[in-house]
N, CA, C and O atoms as a printed pandas DataFrame, in Angstrom:
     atom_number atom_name residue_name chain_id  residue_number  x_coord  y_coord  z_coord
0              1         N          UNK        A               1    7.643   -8.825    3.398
1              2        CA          UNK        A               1    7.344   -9.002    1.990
2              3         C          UNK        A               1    8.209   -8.071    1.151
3              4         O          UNK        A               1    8.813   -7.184    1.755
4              5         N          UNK        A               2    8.355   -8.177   -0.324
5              6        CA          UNK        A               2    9.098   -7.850   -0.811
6              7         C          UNK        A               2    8.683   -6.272   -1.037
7              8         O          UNK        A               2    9.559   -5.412   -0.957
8              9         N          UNK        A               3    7.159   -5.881   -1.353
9             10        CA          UNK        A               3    6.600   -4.874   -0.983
10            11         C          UNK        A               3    6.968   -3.794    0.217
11            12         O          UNK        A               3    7.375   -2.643    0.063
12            13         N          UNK        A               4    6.734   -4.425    1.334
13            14        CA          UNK        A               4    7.197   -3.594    2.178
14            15         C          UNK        A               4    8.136   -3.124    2.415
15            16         O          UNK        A               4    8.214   -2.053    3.018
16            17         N          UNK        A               5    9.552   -4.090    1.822
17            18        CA          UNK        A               5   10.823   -4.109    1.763
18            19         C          UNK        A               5   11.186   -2.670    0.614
19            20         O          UNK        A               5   12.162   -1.936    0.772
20            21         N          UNK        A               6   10.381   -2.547   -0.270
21            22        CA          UNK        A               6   11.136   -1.774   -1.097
22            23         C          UNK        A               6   10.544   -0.474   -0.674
23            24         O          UNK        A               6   11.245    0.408   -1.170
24            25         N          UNK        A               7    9.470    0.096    0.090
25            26        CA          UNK        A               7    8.629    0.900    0.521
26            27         C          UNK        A               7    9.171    1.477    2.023
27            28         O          UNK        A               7    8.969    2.596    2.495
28            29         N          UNK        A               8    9.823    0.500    2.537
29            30        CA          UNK        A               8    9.768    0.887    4.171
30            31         C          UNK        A               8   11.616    1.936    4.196
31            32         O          UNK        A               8   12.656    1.375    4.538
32            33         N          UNK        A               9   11.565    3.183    3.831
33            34        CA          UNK        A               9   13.006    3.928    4.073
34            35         C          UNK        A               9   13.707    3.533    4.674
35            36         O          UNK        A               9   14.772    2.976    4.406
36            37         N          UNK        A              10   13.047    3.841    5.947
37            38        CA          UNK        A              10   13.788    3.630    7.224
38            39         C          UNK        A              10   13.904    2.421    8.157
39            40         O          UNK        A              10   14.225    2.466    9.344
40            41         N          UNK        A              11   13.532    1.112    7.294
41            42        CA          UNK        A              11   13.741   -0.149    7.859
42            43         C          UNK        A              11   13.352   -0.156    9.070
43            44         O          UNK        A              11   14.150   -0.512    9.937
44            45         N          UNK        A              12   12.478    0.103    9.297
45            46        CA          UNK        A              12   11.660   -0.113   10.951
46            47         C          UNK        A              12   10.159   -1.386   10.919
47            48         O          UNK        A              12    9.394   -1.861   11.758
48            49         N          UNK        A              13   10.312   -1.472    9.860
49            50        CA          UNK        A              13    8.999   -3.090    9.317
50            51         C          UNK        A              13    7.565   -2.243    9.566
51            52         O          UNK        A              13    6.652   -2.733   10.232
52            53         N          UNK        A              14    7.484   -0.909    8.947
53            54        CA          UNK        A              14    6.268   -0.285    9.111
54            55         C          UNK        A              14    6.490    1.121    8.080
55            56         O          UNK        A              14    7.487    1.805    7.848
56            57         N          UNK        A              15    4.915    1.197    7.541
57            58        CA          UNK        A              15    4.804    2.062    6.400
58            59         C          UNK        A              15    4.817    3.522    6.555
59            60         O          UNK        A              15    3.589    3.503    6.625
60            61         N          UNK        A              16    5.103    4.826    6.676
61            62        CA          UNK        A              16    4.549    5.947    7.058
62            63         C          UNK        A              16    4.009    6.036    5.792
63            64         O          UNK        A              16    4.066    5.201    4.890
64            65         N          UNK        A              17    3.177    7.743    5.807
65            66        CA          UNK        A              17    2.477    8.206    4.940
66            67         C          UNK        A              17    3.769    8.920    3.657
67            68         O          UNK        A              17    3.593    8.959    2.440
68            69         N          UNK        A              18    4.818    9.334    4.301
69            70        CA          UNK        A              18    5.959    9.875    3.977
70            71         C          UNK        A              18    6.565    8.894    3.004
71            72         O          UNK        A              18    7.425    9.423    2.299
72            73         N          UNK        A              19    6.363    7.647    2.774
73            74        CA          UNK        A              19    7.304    6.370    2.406
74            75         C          UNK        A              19    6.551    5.960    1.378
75            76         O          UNK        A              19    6.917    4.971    0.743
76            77         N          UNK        A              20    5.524    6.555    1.077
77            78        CA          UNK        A              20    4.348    5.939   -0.142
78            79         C          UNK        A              20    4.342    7.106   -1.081
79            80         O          UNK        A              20    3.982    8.255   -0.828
80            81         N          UNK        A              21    4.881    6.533   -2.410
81            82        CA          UNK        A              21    6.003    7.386   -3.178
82            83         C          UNK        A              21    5.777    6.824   -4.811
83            84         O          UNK        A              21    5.583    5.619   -4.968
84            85         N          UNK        A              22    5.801    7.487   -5.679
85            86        CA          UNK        A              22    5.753    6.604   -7.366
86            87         C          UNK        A              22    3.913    6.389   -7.298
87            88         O          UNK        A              22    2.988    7.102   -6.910
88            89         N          UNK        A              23    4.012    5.103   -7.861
89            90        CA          UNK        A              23    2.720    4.517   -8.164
90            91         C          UNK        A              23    1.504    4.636   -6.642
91            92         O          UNK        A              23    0.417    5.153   -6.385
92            93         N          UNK        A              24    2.515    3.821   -5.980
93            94        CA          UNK        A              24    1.934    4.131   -4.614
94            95         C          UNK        A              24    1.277    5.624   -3.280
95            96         O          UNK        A              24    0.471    5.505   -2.357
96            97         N          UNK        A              25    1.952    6.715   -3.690
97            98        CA          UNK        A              25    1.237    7.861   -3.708
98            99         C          UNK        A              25   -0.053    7.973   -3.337
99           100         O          UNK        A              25   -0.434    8.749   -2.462
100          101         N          UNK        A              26   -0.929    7.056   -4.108
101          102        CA          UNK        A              26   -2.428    7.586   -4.024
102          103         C          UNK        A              26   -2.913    6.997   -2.730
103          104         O          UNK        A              26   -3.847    7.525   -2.125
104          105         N          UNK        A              27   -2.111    5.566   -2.140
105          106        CA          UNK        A              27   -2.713    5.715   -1.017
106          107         C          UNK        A              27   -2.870    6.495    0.167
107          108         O          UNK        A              27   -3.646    6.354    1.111
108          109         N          UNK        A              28   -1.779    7.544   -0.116
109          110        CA          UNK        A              28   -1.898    8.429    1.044
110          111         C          UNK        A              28   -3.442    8.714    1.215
111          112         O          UNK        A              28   -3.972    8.556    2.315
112          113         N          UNK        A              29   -4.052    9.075    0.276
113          114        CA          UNK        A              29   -5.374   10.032    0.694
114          115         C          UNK        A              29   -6.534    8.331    1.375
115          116         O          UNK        A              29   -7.701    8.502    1.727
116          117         N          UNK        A              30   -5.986    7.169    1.401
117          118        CA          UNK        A              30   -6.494    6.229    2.127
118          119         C          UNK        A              30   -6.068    6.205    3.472
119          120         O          UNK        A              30   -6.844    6.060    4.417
120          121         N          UNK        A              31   -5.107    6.314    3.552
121          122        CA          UNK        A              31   -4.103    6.027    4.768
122          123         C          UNK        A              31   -4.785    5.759    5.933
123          124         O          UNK        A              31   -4.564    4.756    6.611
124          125         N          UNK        A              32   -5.722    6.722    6.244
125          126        CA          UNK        A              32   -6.474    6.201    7.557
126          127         C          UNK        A              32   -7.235    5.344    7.938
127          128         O          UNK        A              32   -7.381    4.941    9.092
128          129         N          UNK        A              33   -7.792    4.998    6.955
129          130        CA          UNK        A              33   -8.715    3.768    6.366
130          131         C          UNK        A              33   -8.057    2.313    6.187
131          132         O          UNK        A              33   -8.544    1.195    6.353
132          133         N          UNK        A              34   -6.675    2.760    5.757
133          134        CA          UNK        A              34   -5.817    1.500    5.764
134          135         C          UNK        A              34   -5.314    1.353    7.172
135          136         O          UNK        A              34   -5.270    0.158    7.465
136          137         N          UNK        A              35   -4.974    2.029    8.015
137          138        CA          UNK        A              35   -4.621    2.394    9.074
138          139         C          UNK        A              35   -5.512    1.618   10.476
139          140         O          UNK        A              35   -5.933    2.186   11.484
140          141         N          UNK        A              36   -5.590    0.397   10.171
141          142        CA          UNK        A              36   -6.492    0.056   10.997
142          143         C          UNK        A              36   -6.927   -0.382   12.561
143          144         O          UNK        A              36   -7.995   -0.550   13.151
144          145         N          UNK        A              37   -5.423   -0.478   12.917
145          146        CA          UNK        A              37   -5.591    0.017   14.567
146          147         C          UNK        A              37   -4.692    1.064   14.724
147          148         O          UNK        A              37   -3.735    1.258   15.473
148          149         N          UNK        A              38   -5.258    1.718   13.797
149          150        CA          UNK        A              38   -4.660    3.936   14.346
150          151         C          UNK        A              38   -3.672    4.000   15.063
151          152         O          UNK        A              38   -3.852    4.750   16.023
152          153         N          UNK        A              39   -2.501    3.445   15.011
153          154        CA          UNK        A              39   -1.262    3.959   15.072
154          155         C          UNK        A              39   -0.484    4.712   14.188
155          156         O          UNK        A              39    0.699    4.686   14.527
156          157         N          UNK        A              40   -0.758    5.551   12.913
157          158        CA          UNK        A              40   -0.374    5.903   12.208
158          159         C          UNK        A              40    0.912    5.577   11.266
159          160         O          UNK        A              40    1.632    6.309   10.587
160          161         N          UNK        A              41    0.906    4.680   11.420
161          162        CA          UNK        A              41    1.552    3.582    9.756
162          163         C          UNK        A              41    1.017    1.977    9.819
163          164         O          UNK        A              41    0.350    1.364   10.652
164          165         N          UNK        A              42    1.640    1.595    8.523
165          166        CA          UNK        A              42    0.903    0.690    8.168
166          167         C          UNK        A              42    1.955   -0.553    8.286
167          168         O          UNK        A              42    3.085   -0.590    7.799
168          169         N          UNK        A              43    1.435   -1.352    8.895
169          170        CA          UNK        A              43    2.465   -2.454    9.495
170          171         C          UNK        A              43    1.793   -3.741    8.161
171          172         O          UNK        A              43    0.694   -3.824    7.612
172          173         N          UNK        A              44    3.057   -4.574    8.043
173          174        CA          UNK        A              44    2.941   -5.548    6.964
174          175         C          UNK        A              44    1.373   -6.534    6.197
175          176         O          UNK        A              44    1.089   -7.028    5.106
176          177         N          UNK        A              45    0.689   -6.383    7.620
177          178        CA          UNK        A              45   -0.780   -6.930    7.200
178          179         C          UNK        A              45   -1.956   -5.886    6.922
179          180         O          UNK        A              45   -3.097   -6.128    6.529
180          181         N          UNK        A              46   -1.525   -4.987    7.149
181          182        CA          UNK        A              46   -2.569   -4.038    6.599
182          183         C          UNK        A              46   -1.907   -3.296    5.167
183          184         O          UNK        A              46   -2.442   -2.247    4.809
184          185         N          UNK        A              47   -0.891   -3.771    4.452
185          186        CA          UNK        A              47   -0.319   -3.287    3.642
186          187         C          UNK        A              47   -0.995   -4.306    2.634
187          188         O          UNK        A              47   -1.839   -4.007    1.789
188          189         N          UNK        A              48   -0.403   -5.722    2.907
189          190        CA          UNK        A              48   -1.124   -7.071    2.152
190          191         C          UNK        A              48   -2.662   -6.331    2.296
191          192         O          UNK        A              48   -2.763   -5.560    1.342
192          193         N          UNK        A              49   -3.405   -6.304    2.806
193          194        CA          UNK        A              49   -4.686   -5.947    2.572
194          195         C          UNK        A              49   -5.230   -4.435    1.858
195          196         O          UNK        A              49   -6.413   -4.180    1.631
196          197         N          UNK        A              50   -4.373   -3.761    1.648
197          198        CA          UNK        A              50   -4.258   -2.937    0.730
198          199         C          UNK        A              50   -4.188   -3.315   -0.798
199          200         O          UNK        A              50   -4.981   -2.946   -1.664
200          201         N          UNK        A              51   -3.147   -4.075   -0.952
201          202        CA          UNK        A              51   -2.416   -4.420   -2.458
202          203         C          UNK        A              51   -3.158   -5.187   -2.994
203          204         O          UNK        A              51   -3.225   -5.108   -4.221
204          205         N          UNK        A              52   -3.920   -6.124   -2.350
205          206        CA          UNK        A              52   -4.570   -7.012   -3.231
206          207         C          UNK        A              52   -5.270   -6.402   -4.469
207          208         O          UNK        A              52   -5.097   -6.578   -5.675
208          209         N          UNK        A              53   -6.311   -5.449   -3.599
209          210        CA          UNK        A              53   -7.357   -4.089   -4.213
210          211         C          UNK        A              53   -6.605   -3.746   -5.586
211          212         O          UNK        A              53   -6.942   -4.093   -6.719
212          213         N          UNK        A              54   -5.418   -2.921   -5.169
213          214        CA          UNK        A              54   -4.991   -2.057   -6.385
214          215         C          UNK        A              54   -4.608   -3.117   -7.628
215          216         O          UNK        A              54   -4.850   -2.914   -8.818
216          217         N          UNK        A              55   -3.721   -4.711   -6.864
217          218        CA          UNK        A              55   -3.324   -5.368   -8.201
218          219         C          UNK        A              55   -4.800   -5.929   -9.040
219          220         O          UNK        A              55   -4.779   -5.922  -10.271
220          221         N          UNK        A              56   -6.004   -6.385   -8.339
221          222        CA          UNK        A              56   -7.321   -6.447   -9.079
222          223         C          UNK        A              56   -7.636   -5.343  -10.235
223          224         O          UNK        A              56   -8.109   -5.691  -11.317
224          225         N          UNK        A              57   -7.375   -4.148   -9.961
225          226        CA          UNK        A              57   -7.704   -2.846  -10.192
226          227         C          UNK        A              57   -6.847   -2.938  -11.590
227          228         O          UNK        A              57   -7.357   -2.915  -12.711
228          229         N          UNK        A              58   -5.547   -3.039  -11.326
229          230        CA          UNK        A              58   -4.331   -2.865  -12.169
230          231         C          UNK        A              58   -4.572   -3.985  -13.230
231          232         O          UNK        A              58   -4.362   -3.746  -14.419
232          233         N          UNK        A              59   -5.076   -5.384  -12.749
233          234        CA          UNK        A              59   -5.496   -6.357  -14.039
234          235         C          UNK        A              59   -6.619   -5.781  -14.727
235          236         O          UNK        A              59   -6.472   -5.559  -15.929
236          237         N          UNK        A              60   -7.790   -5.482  -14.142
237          238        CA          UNK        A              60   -9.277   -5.108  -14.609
238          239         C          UNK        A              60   -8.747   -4.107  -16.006
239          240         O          UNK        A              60   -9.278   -4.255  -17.107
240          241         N          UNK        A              61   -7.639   -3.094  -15.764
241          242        CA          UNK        A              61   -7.484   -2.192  -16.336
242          243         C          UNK        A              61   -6.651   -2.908  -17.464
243          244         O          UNK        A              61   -7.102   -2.609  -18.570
244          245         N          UNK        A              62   -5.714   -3.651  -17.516
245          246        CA          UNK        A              62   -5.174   -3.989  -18.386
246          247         C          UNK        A              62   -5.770   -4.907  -19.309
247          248         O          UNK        A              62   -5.402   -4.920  -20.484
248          249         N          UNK        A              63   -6.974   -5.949  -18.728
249          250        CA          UNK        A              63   -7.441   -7.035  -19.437
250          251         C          UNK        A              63   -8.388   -6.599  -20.662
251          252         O          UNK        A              63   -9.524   -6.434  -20.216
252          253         N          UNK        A              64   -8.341   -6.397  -21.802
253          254        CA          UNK        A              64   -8.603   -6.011  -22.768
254          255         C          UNK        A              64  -10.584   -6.509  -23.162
255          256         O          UNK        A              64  -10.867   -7.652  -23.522
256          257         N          UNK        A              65  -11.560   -5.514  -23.004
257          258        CA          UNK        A              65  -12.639   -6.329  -23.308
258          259         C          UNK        A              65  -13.330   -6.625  -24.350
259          260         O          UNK        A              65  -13.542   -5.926  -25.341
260          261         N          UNK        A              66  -13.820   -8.085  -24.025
261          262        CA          UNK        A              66  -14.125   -9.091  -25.888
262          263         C          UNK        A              66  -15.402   -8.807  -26.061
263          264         O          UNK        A              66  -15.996   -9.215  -27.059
């Protein structure tokens, strides 16, 4: 994904904690939680299952209430 693509440094198709940087940052203090068969990074489907969350988050915040 284009996500992972701009996130992953070292082109290995997997996230470290080191590589989550800018906006993205805050998931570090998730990481383990995202981390879901504990290999310590985050491979492309546990990333998609991350992002959904924050872009909900990121509309909720922007959508102005009537």
């Amino acid at each position: 994904s284009q996500m992972m693509g701009s996130l992953d440094a070292n082109v290995d198709n997997k996230i470290e904690p080191s590589e989550l940087k800018g906006p993205l940052a805050g998931l570090k203090a998730k990481f383990a939680e995202l981390d879901t068969n504990h290999d310590g990074v985050l491979d492309a489907a546990e990333l998609a299952k991350a992002m959904p969350s924050r872009r909900m988050a990121r509309a909720k915040a922007e959508t102005p209430d009537l």
